[in-house]
C-alpha positions as a LaTeX table, in Angstrom:
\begin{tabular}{lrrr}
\hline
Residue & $x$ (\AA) & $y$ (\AA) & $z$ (\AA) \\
\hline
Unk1 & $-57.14$ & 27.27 & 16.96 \\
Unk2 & $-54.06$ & 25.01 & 16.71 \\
Unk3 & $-53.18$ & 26.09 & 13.07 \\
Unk4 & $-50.65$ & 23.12 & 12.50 \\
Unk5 & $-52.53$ & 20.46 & 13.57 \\
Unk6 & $-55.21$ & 21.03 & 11.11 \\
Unk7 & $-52.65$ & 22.09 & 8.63 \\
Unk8 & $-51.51$ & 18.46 & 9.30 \\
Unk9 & $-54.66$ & 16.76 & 9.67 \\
Unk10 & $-56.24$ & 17.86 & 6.28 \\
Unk11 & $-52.48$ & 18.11 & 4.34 \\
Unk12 & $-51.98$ & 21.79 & 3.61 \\
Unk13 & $-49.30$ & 23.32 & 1.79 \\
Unk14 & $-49.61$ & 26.63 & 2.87 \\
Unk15 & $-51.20$ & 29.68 & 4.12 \\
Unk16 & $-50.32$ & 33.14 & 3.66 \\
Unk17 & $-51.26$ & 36.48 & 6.10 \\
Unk18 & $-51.15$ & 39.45 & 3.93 \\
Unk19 & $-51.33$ & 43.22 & 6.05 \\
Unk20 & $-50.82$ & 46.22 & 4.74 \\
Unk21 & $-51.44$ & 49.57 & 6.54 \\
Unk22 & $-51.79$ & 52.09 & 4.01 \\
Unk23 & $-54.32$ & 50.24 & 2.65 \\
Unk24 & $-55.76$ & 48.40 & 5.74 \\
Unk25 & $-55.48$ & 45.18 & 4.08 \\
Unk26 & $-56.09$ & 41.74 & 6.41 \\
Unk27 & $-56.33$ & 39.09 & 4.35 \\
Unk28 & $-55.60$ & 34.98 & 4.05 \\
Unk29 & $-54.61$ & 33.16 & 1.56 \\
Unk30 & $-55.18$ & 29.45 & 2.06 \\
Unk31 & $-53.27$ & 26.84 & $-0.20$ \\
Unk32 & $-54.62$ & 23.23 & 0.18 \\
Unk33 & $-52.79$ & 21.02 & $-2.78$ \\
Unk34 & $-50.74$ & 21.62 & $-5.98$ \\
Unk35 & $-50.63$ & 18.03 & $-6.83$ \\
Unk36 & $-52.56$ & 18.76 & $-9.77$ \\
Unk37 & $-51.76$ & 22.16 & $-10.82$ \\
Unk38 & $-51.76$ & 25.81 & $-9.39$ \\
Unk39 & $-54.56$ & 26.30 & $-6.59$ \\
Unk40 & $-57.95$ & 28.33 & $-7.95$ \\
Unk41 & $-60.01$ & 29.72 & $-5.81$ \\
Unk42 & $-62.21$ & 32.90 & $-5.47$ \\
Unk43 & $-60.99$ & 36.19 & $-3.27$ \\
Unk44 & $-64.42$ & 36.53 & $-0.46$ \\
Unk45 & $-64.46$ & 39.80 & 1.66 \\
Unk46 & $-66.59$ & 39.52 & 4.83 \\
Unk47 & $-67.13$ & 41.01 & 8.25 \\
Unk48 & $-65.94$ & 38.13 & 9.76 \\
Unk49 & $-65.93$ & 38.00 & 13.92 \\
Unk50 & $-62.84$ & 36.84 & 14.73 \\
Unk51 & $-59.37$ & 36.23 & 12.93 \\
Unk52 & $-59.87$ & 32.61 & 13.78 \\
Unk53 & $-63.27$ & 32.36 & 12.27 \\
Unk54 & $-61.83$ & 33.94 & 9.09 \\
Unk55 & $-59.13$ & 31.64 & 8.76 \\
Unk56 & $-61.17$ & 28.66 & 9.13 \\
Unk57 & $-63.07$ & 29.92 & 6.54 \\
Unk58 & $-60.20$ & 30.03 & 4.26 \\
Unk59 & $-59.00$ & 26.74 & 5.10 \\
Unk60 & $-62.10$ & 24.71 & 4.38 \\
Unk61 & $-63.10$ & 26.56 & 1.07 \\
Unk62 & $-59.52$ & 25.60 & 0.28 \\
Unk63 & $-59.99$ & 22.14 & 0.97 \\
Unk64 & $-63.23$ & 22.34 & $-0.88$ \\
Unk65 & $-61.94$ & 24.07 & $-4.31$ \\
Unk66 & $-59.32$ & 20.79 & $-4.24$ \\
Unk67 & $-61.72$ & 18.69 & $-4.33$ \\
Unk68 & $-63.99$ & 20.18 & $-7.03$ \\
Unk69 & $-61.27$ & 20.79 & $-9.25$ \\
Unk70 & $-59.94$ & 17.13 & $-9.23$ \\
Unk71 & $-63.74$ & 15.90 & $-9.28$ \\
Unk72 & $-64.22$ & 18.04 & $-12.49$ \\
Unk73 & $-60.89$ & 16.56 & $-14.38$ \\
Unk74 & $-59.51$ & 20.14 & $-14.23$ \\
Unk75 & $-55.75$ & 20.29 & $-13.70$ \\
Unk76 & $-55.88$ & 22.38 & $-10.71$ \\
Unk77 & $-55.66$ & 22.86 & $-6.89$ \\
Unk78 & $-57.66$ & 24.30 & $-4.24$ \\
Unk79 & $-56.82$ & 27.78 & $-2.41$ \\
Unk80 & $-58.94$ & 30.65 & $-1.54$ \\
Unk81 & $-58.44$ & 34.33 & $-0.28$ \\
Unk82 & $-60.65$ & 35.73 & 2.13 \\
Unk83 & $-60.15$ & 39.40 & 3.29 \\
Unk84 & $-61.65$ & 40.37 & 6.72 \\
Unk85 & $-63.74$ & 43.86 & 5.91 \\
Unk86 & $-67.01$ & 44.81 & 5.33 \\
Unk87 & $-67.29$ & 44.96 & 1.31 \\
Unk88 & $-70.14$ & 47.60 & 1.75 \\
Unk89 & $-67.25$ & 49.74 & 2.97 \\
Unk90 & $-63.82$ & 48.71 & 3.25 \\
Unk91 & $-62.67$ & 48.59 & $-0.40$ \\
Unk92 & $-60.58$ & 50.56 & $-2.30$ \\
Unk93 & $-58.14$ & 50.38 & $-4.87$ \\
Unk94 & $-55.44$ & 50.50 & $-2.65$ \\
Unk95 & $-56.35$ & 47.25 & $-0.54$ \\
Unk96 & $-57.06$ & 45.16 & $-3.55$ \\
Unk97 & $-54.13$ & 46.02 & $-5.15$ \\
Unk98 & $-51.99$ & 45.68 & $-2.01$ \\
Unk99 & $-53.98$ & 42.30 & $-2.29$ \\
Unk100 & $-52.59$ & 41.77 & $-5.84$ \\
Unk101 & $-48.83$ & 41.85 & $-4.81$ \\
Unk102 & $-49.26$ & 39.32 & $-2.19$ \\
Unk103 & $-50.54$ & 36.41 & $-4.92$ \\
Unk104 & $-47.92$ & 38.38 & $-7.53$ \\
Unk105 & $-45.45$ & 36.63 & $-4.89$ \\
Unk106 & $-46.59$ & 33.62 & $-4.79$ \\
Unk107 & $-45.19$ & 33.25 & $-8.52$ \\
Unk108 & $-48.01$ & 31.55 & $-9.63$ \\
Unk109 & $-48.91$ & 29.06 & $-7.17$ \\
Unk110 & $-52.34$ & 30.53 & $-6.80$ \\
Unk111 & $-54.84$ & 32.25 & $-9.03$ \\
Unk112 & $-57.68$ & 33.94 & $-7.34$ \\
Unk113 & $-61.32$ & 35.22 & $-8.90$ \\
Unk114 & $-64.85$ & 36.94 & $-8.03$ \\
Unk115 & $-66.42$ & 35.45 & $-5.09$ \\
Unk116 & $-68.64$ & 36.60 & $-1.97$ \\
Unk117 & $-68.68$ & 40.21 & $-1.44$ \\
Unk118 & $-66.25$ & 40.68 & $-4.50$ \\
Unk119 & $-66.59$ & 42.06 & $-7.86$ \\
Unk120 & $-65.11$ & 42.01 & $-11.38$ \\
Unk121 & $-64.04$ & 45.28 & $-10.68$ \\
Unk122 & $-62.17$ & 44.02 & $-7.97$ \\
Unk123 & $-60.75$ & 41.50 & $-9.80$ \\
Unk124 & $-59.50$ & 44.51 & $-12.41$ \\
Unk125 & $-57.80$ & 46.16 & $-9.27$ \\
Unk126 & $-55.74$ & 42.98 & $-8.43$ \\
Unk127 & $-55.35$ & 43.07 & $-12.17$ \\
Unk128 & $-53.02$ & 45.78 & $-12.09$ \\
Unk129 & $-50.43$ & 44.04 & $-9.97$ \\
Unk130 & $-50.59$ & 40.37 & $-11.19$ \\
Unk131 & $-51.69$ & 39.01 & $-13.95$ \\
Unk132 & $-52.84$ & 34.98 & $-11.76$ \\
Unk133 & $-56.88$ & 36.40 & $-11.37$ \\
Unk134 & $-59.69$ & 35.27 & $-13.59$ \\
Unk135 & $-62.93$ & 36.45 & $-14.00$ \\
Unk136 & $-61.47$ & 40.26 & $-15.04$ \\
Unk137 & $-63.43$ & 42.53 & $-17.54$ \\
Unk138 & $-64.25$ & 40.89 & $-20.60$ \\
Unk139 & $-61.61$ & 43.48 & $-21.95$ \\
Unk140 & $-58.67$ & 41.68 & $-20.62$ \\
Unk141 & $-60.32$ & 38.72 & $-22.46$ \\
Unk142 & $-62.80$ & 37.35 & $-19.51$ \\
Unk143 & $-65.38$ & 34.91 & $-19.86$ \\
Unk144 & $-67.43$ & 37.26 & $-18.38$ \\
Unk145 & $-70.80$ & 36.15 & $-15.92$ \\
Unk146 & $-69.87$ & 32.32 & $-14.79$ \\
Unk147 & $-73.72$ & 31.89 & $-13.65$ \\
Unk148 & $-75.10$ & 30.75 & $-16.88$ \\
Unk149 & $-72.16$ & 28.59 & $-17.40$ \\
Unk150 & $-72.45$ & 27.27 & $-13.68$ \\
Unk151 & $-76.80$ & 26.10 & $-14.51$ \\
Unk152 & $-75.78$ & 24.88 & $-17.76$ \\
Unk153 & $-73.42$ & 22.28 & $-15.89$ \\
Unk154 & $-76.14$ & 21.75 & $-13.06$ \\
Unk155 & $-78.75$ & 20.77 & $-15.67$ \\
Unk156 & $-76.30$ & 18.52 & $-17.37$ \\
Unk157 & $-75.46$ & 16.63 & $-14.09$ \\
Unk158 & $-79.13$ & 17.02 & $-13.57$ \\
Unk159 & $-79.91$ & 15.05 & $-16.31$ \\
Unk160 & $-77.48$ & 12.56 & $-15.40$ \\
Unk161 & $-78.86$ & 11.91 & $-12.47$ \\
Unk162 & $-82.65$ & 11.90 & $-13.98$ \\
Unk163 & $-81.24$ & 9.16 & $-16.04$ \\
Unk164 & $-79.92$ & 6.58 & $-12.99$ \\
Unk165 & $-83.09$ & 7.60 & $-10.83$ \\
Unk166 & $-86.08$ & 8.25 & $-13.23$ \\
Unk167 & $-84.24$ & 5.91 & $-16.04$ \\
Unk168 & $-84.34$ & 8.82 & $-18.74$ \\
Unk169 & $-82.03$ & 11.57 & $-18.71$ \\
Unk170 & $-85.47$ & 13.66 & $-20.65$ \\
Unk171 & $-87.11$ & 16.06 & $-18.89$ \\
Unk172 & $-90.09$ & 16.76 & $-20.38$ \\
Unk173 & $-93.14$ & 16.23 & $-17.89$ \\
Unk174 & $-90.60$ & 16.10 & $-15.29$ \\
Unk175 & $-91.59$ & 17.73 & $-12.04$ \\
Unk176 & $-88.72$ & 20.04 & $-10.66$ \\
Unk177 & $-89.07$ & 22.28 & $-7.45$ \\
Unk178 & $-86.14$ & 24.75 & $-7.17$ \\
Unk179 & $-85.69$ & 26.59 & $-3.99$ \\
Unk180 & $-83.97$ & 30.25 & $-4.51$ \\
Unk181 & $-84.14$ & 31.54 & $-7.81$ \\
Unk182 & $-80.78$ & 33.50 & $-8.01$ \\
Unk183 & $-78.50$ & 34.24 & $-11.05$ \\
Unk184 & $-77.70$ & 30.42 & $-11.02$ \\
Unk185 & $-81.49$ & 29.28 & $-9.83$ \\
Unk186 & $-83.14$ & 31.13 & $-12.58$ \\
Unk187 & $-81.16$ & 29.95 & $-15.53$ \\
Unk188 & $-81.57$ & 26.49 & $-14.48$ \\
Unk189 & $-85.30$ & 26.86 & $-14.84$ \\
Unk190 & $-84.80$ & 28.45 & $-17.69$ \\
Unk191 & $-82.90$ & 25.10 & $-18.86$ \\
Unk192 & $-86.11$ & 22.97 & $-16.99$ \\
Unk193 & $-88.53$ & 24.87 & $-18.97$ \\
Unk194 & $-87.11$ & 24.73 & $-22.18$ \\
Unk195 & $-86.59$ & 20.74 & $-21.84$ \\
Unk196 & $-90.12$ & 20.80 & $-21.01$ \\
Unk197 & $-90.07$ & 20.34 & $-17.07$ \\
Unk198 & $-92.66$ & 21.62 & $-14.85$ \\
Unk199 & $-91.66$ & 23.96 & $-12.13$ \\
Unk200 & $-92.62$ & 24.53 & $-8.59$ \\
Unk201 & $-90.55$ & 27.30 & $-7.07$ \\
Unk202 & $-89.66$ & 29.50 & $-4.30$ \\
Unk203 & $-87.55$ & 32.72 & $-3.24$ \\
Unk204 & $-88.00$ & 35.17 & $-1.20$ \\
Unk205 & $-87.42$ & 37.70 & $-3.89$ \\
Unk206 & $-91.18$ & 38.94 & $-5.26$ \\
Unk207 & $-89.71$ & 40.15 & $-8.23$ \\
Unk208 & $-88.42$ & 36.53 & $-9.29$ \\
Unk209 & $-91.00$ & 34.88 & $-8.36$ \\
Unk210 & $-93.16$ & 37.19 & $-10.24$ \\
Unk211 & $-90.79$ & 36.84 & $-13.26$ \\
Unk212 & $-91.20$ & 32.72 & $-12.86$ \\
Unk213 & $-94.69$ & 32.80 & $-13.12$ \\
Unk214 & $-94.87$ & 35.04 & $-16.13$ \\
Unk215 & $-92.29$ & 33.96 & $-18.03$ \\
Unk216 & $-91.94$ & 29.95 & $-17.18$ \\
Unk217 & $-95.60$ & 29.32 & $-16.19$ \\
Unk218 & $-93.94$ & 28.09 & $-12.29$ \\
Unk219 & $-95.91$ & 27.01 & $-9.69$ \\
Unk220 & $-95.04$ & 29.34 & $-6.42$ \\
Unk221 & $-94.86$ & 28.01 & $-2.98$ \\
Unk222 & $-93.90$ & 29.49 & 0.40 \\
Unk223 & $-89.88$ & 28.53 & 0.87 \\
Unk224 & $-90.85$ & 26.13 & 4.55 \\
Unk225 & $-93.16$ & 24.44 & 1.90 \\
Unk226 & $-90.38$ & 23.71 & $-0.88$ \\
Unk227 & $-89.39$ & 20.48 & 0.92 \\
Unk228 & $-92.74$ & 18.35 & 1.12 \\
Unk229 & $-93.39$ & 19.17 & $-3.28$ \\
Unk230 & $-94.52$ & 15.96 & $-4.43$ \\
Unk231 & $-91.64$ & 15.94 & $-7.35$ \\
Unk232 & $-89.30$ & 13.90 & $-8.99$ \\
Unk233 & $-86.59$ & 16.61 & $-8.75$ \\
Unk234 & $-85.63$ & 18.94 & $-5.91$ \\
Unk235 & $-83.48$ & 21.53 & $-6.90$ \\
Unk236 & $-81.67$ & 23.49 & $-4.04$ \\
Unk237 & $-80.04$ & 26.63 & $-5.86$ \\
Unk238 & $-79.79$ & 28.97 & $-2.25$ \\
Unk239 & $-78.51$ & 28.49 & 0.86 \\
Unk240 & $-76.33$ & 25.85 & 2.44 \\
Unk241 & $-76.87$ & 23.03 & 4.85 \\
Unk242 & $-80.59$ & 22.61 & 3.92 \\
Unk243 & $-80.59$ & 18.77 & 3.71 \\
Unk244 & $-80.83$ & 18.27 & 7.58 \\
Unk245 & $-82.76$ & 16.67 & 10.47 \\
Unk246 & $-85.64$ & 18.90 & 9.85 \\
Unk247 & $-86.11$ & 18.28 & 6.27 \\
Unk248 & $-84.76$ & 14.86 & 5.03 \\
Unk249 & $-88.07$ & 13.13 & 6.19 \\
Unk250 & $-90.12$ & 15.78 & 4.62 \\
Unk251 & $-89.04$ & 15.63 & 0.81 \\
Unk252 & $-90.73$ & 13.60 & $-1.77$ \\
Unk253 & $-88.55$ & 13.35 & $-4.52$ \\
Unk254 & $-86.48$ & 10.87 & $-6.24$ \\
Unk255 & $-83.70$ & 13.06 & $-7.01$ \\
Unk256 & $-81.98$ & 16.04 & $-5.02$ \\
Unk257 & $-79.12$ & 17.98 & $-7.58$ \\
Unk258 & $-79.01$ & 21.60 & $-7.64$ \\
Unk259 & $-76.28$ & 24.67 & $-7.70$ \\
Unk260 & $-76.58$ & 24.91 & $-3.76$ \\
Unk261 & $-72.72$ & 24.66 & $-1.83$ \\
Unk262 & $-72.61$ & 22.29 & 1.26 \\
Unk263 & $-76.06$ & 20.97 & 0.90 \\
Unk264 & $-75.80$ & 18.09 & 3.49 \\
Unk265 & $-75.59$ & 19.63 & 7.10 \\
Unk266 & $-73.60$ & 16.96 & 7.85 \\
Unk267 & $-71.71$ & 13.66 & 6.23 \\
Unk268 & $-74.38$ & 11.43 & 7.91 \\
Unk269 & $-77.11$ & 13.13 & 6.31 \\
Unk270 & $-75.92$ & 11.83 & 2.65 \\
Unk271 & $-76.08$ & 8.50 & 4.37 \\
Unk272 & $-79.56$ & 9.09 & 5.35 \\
Unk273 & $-80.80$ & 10.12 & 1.65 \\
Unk274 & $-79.13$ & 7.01 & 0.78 \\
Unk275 & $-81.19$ & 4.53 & 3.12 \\
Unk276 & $-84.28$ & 6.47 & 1.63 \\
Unk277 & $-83.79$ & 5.63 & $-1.98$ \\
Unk278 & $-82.87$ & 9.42 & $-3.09$ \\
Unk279 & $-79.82$ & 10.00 & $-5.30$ \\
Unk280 & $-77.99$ & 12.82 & $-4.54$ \\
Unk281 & $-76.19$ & 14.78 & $-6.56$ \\
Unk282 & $-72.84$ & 15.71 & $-4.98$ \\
Unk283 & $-72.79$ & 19.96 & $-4.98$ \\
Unk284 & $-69.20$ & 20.17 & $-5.88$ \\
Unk285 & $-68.84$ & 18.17 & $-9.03$ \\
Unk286 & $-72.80$ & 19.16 & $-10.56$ \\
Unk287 & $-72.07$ & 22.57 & $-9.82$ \\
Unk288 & $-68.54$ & 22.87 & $-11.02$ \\
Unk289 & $-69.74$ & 24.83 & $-14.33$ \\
Unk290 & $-68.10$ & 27.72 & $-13.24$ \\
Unk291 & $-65.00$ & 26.63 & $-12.26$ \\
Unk292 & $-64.30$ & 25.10 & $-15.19$ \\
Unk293 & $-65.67$ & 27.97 & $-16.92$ \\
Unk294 & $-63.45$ & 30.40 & $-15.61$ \\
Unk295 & $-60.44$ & 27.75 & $-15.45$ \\
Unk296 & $-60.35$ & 27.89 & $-19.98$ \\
Unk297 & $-59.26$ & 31.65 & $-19.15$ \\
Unk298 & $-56.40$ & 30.41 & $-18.61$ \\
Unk299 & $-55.69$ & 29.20 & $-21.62$ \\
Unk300 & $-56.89$ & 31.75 & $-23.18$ \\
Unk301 & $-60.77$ & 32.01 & $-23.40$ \\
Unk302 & $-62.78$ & 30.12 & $-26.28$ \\
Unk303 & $-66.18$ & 30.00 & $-25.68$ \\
Unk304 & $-66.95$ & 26.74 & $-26.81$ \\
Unk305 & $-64.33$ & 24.70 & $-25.52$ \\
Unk306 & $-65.71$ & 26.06 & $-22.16$ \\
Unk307 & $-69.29$ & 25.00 & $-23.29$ \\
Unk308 & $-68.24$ & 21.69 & $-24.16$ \\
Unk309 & $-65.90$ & 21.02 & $-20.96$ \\
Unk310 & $-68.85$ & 21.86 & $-18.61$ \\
Unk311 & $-71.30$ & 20.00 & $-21.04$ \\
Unk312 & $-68.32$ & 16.77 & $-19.83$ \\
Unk313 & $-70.44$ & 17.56 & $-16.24$ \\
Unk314 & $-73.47$ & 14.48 & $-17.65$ \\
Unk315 & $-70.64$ & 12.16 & $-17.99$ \\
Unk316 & $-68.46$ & 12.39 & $-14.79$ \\
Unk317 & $-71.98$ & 12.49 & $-12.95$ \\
Unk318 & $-72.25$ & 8.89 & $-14.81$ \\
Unk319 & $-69.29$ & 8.00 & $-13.71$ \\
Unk320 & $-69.60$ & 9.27 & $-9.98$ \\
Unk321 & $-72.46$ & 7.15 & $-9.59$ \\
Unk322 & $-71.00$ & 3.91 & $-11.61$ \\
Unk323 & $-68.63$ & 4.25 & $-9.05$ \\
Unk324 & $-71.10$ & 4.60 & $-6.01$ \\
Unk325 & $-72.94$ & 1.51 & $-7.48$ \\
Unk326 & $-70.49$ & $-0.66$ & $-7.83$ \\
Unk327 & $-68.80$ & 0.43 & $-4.59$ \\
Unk328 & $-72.34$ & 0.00 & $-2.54$ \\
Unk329 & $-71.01$ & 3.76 & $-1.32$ \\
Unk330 & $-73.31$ & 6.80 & $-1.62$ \\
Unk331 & $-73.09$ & 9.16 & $-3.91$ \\
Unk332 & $-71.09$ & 12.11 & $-1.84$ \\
Unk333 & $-68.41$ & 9.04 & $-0.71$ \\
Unk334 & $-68.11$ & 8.14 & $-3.98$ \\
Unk335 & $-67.43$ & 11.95 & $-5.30$ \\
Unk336 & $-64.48$ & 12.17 & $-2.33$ \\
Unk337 & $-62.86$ & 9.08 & $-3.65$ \\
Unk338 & $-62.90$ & 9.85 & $-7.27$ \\
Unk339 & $-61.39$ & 12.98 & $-6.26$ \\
Unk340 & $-58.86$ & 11.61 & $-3.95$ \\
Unk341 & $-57.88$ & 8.83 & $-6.34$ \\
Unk342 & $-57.46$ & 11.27 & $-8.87$ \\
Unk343 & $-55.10$ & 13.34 & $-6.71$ \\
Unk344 & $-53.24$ & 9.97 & $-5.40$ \\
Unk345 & $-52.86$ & 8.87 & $-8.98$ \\
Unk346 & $-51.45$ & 11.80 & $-10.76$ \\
Unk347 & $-49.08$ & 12.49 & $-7.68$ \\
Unk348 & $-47.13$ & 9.40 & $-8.66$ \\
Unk349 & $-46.99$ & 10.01 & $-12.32$ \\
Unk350 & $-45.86$ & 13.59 & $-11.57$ \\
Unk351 & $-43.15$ & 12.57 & $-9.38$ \\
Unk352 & $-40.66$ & 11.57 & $-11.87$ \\
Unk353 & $-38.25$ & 14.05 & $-12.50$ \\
Unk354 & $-38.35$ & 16.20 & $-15.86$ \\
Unk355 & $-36.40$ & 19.54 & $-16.76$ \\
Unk356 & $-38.95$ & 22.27 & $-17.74$ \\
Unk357 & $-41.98$ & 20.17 & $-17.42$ \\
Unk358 & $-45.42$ & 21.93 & $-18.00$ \\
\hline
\end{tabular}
C-alpha cells in the first residue's frame, strides 16, 4: 500500500500505530478531518489478514464517519480505531487500556466508542485511562444501547423519503420489506407496525422471525426472495453491498432506506436506482441516529435533546433530496456534496484567528 498517496488523495490528517507488548496491543487509529470538530468514531477489533487490510479498513471508516457527521449537522470529524485480534480471544484489560493511553495522547483530537467486535465493557476499560470514549456504562452517565436511537432516525428519514416518493410521509397501509431483523432491524418494524405499515421480512435468525410473526403479524420470506417483494418500501437493515448487479433489476419498490452501511456495491449502482425511478436513501445520513445519539454524551447526556436531534433526521433527508432535485444529481451525490459543502464552508469561517475559541 502506498500509505501517503492515499493519505493525500482522500486529505488525511493523521494516523496513529499503537503496540504495546505487555499487552499485545496492534492497533490503528485513523484521523480523516477536524475541520468541524474532534474526529468520532467507534474502536472495531477483528482478525484481520494482513496489516494492510487492517489499515485500509481504518482509513475508509474514517473517511466515512466524516462524512456522516457533517451530513448529520453534528460538529464533528471522522476517525476510527481498529485493533487487529480476534475479540473471541484477544482481549483483556490490559490491551484496552494500553489502547486508552494512546487516544489519552492525542489530547482530544479523537473520541472513540462501541463498534464491531467491541463492547461497553470495553469502552469502561479505555475508560480508565481517558476520559474521550462514549458509549461507557450508563454509570459514567452513558446513553446506553444506540440501536433504538439509530431505527428511530431510520424511520424518520424513512418517512421523509415516503413523502418525496409515495407523496405522504404516513405509513399506514404502507408495504415495507426489511431484510435482517437485528437490534436496529427489529425496532424499525417495531416503528412500521406501530405507524400502521405492513411487513414482509427476512433473517436468518428463526427466533426473530418467529418473534415478527407473533408479535407484528410480518409476512416471512426466504432472504434470496427479499428483493423481488412487490412493496413500496425496501428496507435493508443487514449486510452491506446488497444493492448490486444481481439485485437492482429484481426489486419492486419505490423506495430503498434502511439502517444497512455501504448499501450500493458500487457508486454506479446509485446511478442505476436513479435511471429506474427509485429514491434512495443515502445509509450514512438516514442511519446517523446513533451517532448523533452518542455525540449529546458529550455534552453531557439529556435524553431528549438526543431524541429531538435524531428526530432533525426527516428534515435533512428533505433537504438532501431538495438538493438532489434541484441539482438533477442522485440522491447519494447529493448527500457527498451537502457534506463536503458543509466541511468547505465552516473551514473558512473557522479560519479566522480567535484566542481560546471553543
Amino acid at each position: 500500500m502506498d500509505l501517503f498517496n492515499y493519505l493525500e488523495k482522500y486529505d488525511y490528517e493523521q494516523v496513529v500505530f499503537c503496540h504495546d507488548e505487555a499487552s499485545g496491543l496492534k492497533a490503528i487509529i485513523a484521523i480523516h478531518d477536524t475541520t468541524l470538530g474532534p474526529a468520532l468514531g467507534g474502536c472495531r477489533m477483528w482478525t484481520y489478514a494482513t496489516e494492510e487490510e487492517a489499515i485500509t479498513d481504518a482509513l475508509r471508516l474514517a473517511r466515512g464517519m466524516t462524512y456522516k457527521a457533517a451530513a448529520a449537522g453534528l460538529n464533528l470529524g471522522g476517525g476510527k480505531t481498529v485493533v487487529i485480534g480476534d475479540p473471541k480471544k484477544d482481549k483483556s484489560e490490559a490491551l484496552f487500556r494500553s489502547l486508552g493511553r494512546y487516544i489519552q495522547s492525542l489530547n482530544g483530537r479523537y473520541i472513540t466508542a462501541e463498534d464491531v467486535g467491541t463492547s461497553v465493557h470495553d469502552m469502561d476499560l479505555i475508560h480508565m485511562e481517558t476520559s474521550y470514549v462514549t458509549g461507557v456504562s450508563s454509570a459514567y452517565g452513558s446513553s446506553g444501547n444506540p440501536s433504538p436511537m439509530t431505527a428511530l432516525g431510520v424511520f424518520r428519514g424513512l418517512q421523509a423519503t415516503a413523502k418525496v416518493a409515495l407523496g405522504t410521509d404516513d405509513m399506514a397501509g404502507k408495504k415495507v420489506a426489511i431484510q435482517g431483523l437485528g437490534s436496529v432491524g427489529y425496532a424499525l418494524a417495531e416503528f412500521l407496525k406501530q405507524a400502521g405499515a405492513e411487513l414482509v421480512v427476512t433473517d436468518i435468525n428463526e427466533e426473530a422471525l418467529r418473534r415478527a410473526t407473533n408479535e407484528l403479524g410480518a409476512k416471512v420470506v426466504q432472504p434470496g426472495d427479499i428483493f423481488a417483494q412487490d412493496v413500496d418500501i425496501f428496507a435493508p437493515c443487514a449486510l452491506g453491498a446488497i444493492i448490486n448487479n444481481d439485485t437492482i433489476d429484481r426489486l419492486r419498490c419505490k423506495v430503498v432506506a434502511g439502517s444497512a452501511n455501504n448499501q450500493l456495491a458500487e457508486e454506479r449502482h446509485g446511478d442505476m436506482l436513479h435511471e429506474r425511478g427509485i429514491l434512495y436513501a443515502p445509509d450514512y445520513v438516514i442511519n446517523s441516529g446513533g451517532l448523533i445519539n452518542v455525540a449529546d454524551e458529550l455534552e453531557g447526556y439529556h435524553p431528549e435533546r438526543a431524541k429531538a436531534k435524531v428526530e432533525n433526521i426527516y428534515k435533512i433527508m428533505l433537504e438532501l433530496y431538495r438538493v438532489a432535485d434541484e441539482q438533477g444529481i442522485p440522491s447519494y451525490q447529493a448527500a457527498d456534496h451537502m457534506a463536503e459543502s458543509r466541511i468547505a464552508q465552516l473551514k473558512q469561517v473557522r479560519s479566522t484567528f480567535v484566542r481560546n475559541g471553543k
